[in-house]
C-alpha positions as a printed NumPy array, in Angstrom:
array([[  0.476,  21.675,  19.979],
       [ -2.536,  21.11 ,  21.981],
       [ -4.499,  18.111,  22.507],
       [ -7.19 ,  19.335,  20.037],
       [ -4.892,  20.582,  17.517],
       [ -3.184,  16.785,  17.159],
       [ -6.471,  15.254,  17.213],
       [ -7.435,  17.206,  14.061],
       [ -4.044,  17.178,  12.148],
       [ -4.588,  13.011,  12.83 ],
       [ -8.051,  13.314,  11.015],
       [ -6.764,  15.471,   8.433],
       [ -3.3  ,  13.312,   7.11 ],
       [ -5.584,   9.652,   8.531],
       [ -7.533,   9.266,   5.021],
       [ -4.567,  10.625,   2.58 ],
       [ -2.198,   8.431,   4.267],
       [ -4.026,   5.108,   4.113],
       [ -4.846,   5.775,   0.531],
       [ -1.543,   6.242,  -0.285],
       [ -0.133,   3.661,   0.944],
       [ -2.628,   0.847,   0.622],
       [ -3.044,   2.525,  -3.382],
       [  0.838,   2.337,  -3.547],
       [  1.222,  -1.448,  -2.588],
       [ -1.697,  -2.373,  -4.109],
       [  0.096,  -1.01 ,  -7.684],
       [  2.907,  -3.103,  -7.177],
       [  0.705,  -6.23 ,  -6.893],
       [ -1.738,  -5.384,  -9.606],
       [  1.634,  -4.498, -11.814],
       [  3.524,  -8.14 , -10.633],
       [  0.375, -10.085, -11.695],
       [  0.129,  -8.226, -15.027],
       [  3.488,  -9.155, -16.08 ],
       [  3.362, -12.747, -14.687],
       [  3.699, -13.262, -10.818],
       [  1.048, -14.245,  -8.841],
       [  2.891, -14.363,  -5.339],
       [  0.781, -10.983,  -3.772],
       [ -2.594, -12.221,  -5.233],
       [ -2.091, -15.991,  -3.354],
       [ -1.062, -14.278,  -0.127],
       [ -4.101, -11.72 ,  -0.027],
       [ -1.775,  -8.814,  -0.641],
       [ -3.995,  -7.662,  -3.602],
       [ -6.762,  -5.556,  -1.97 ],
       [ -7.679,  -2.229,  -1.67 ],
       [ -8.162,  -2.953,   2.393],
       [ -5.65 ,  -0.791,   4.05 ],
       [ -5.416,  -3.232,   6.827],
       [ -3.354,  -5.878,   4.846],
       [ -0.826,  -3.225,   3.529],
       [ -0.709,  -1.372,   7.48 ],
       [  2.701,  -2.649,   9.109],
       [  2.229,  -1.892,  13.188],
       [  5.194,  -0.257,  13.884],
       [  6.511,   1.544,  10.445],
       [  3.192,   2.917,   9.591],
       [  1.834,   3.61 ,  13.19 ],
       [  4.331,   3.574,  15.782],
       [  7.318,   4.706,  14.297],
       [  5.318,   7.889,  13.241],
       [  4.025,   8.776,  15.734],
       [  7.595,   8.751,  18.156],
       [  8.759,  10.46 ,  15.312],
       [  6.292,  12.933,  15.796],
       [  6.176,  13.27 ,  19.018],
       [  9.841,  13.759,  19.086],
       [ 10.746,  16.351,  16.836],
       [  7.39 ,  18.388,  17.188],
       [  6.874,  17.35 ,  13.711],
       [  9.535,  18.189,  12.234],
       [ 10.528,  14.894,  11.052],
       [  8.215,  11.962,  10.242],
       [  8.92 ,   8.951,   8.685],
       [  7.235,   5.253,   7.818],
       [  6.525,   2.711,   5.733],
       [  3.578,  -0.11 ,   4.823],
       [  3.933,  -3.648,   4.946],
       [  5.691,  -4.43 ,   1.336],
       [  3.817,  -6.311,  -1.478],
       [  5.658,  -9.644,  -2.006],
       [  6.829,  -9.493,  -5.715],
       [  9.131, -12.682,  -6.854],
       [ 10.673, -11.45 ,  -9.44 ],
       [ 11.814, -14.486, -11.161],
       [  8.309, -14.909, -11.682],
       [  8.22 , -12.111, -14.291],
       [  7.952, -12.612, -17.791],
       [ 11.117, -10.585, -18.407],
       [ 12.028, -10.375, -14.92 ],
       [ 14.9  ,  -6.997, -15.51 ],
       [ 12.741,  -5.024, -17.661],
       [  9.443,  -5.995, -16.189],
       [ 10.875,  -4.976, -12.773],
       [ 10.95 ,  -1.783, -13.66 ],
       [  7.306,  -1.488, -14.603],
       [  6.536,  -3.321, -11.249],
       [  8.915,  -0.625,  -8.737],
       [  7.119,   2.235, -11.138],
       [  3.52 ,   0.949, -10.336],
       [  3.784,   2.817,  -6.752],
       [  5.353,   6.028,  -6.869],
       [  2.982,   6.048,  -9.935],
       [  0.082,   5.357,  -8.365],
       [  0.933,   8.147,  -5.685],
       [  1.37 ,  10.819,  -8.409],
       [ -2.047,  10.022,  -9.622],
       [ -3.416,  10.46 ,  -6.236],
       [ -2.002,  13.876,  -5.699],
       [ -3.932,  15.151,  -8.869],
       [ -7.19 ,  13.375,  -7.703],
       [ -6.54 ,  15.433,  -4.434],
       [ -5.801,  18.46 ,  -6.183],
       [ -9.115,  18.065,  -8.475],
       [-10.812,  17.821,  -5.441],
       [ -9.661,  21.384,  -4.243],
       [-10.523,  22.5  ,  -7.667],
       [-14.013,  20.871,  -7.035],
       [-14.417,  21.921,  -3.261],
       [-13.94 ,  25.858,  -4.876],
       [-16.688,  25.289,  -7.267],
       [-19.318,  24.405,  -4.883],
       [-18.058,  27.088,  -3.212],
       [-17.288,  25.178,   0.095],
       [-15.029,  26.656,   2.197],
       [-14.85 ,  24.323,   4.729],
       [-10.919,  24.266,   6.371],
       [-11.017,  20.941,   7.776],
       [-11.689,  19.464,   4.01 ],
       [ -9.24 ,  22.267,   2.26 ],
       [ -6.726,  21.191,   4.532],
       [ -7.181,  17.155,   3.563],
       [ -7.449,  17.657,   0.396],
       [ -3.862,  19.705,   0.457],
       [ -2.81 ,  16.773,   2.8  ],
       [ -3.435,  14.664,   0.418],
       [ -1.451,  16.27 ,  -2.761],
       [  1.538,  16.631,   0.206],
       [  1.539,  13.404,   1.186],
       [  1.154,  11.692,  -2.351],
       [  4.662,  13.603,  -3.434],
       [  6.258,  13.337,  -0.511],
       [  5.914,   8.903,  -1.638],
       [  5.913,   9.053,  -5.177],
       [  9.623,  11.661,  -4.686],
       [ 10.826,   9.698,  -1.79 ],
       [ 10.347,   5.941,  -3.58 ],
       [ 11.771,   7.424,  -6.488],
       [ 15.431,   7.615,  -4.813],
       [ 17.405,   5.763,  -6.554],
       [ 18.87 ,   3.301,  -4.01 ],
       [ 17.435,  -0.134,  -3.183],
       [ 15.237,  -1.276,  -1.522],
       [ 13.143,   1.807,  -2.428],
       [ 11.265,   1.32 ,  -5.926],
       [ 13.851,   3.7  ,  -7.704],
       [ 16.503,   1.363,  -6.343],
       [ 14.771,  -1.642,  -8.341],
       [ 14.032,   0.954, -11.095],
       [ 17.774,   1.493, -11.838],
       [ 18.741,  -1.529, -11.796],
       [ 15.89 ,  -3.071, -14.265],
       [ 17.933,  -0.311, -16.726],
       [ 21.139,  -0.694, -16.082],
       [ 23.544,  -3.138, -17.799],
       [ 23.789,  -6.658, -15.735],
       [ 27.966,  -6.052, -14.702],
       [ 25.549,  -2.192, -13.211],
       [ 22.918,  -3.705, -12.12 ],
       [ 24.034,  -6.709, -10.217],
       [ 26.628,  -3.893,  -8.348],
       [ 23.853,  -2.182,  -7.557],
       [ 21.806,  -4.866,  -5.98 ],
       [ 24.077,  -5.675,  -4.35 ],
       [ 23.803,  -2.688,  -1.685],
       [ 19.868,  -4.202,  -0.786],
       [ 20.832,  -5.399,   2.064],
       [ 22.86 ,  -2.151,   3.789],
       [ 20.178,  -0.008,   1.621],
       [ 17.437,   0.74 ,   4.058],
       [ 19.93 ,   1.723,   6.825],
       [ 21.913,   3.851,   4.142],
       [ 18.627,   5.605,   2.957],
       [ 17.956,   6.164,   6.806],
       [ 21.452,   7.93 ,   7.427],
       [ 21.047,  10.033,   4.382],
       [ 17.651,  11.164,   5.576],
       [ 18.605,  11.741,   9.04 ],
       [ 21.443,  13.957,   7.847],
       [ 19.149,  15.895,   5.359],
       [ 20.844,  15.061,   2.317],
       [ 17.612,  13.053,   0.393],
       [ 15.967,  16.138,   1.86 ],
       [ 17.861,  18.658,   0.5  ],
       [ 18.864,  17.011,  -2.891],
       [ 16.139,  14.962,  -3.77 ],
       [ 12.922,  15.62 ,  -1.649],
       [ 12.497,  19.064,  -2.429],
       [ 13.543,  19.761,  -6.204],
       [ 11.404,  16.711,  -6.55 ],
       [  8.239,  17.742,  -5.086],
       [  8.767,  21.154,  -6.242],
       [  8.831,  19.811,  -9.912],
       [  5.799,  17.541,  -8.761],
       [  3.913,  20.465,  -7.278],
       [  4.512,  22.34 , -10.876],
       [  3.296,  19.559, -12.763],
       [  0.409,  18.789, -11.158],
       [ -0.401,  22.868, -11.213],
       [  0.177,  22.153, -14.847],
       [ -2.076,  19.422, -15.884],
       [ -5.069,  20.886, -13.918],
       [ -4.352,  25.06 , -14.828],
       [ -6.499,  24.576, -18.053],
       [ -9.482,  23.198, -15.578],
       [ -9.243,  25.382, -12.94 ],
       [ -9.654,  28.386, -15.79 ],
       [-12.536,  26.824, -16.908],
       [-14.454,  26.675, -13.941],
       [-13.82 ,  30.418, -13.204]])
């Protein structure tokens, strides 16, 4: 890829990428003080400025290596996590689950804003590549988070998910793996198994939802 070519696939994944992640922590922080803790709004966490969610080197350098090294064929990162004290909660195992739920959640509902605004972009008949592409960036992007955050392994907000369901003797197993979980998650993704078994019939089902919910618009503004 030439020097022009990166510059532009930058400009094109820049604006889905910071929403997404700056929407997705900002979830978990607007969901935490809803159900009773505080702890993200006292430390500035809860803001819509992506510079308070950006973590230097999982959301910029890491990437980028990444990218650089595989030829972008494997990328991989992560924001600066909301600080959630779960003890704070008003029903700290159930409302933990509402809390984990608040991101992928919030990415889900950013993929069909993206995809409305291909719908849109065809109706006023603009044919413009650089926003098609963003805008398919953007759906991409927003279920590659809400599939990947939905594995069920802590730390990742299906790991905190399960165990706000499962039975305490579960549960308490369960969280007890936090500690090895990021470094597990990283093995299985390195050797393509969250890939093959969980990234892709996810996003596929998330591709044919979201096709779904807007079919019945798109038919109308034919």
């Amino acid at each position: 890829m030439n020097d022009a070519n990166l510059i532009q696939t930058i400009l094109i994944y820049v604006l889905p990428v910071l929403f997404a992640i700056t929407v997705h922590e900002a979830a978990h922080g607007y969901a935490a003080r809803h159900f009773g803790d505080n702890t993200a709004a006292m430390m500035g966490r809860l803001t819509l400025n992506p510079l308070k969610h950006i973590d230097p080197v999982g959301t910029v350098l890491m990437p980028l290596l990444l990218y650089f090294a595989t030829s972008g064929a494997f990328l991989f990162g992560y924001a600066k996590p909301v600080p959630v004290q779960f003890d704070r909660l008003r029903n700290p195992k159930r409302d933990m689950v509402w809390v984990a739920l608040a991101g992928p959640a919030s990415n889900f509902l950013q993929a069909l804003l993206w995809a409305l605004f291909l719908i849109v972009l065809a109706l006023l008949g603009i044919d413009e590549r650089f926003f098609i592409q963003m805008a398919r960036a953007g759906v991409a992007v927003n279920l590659v988070m809400w599939a990947f955050n939905l594995f069920p392994l802590p730390p990742l907000d299906g790991g905190r998910i399960l165990v706000g369901l499962l039975p305490w003797k579960q549960a308490q197993a369960v969280s007890r793996v936090e500690p090895y979980g990021f470094f597990i998650v990283m093995a299985l993704v390195i050797a393509g198994v969250v890939s093959t078994f969980w990234l892709r019939p996810l996003m596929a089902l998330g591709y044919w939802i979201v096709n779904l919910l807007l079919s019945p618009l798109a038919l109308l503004l034919r």
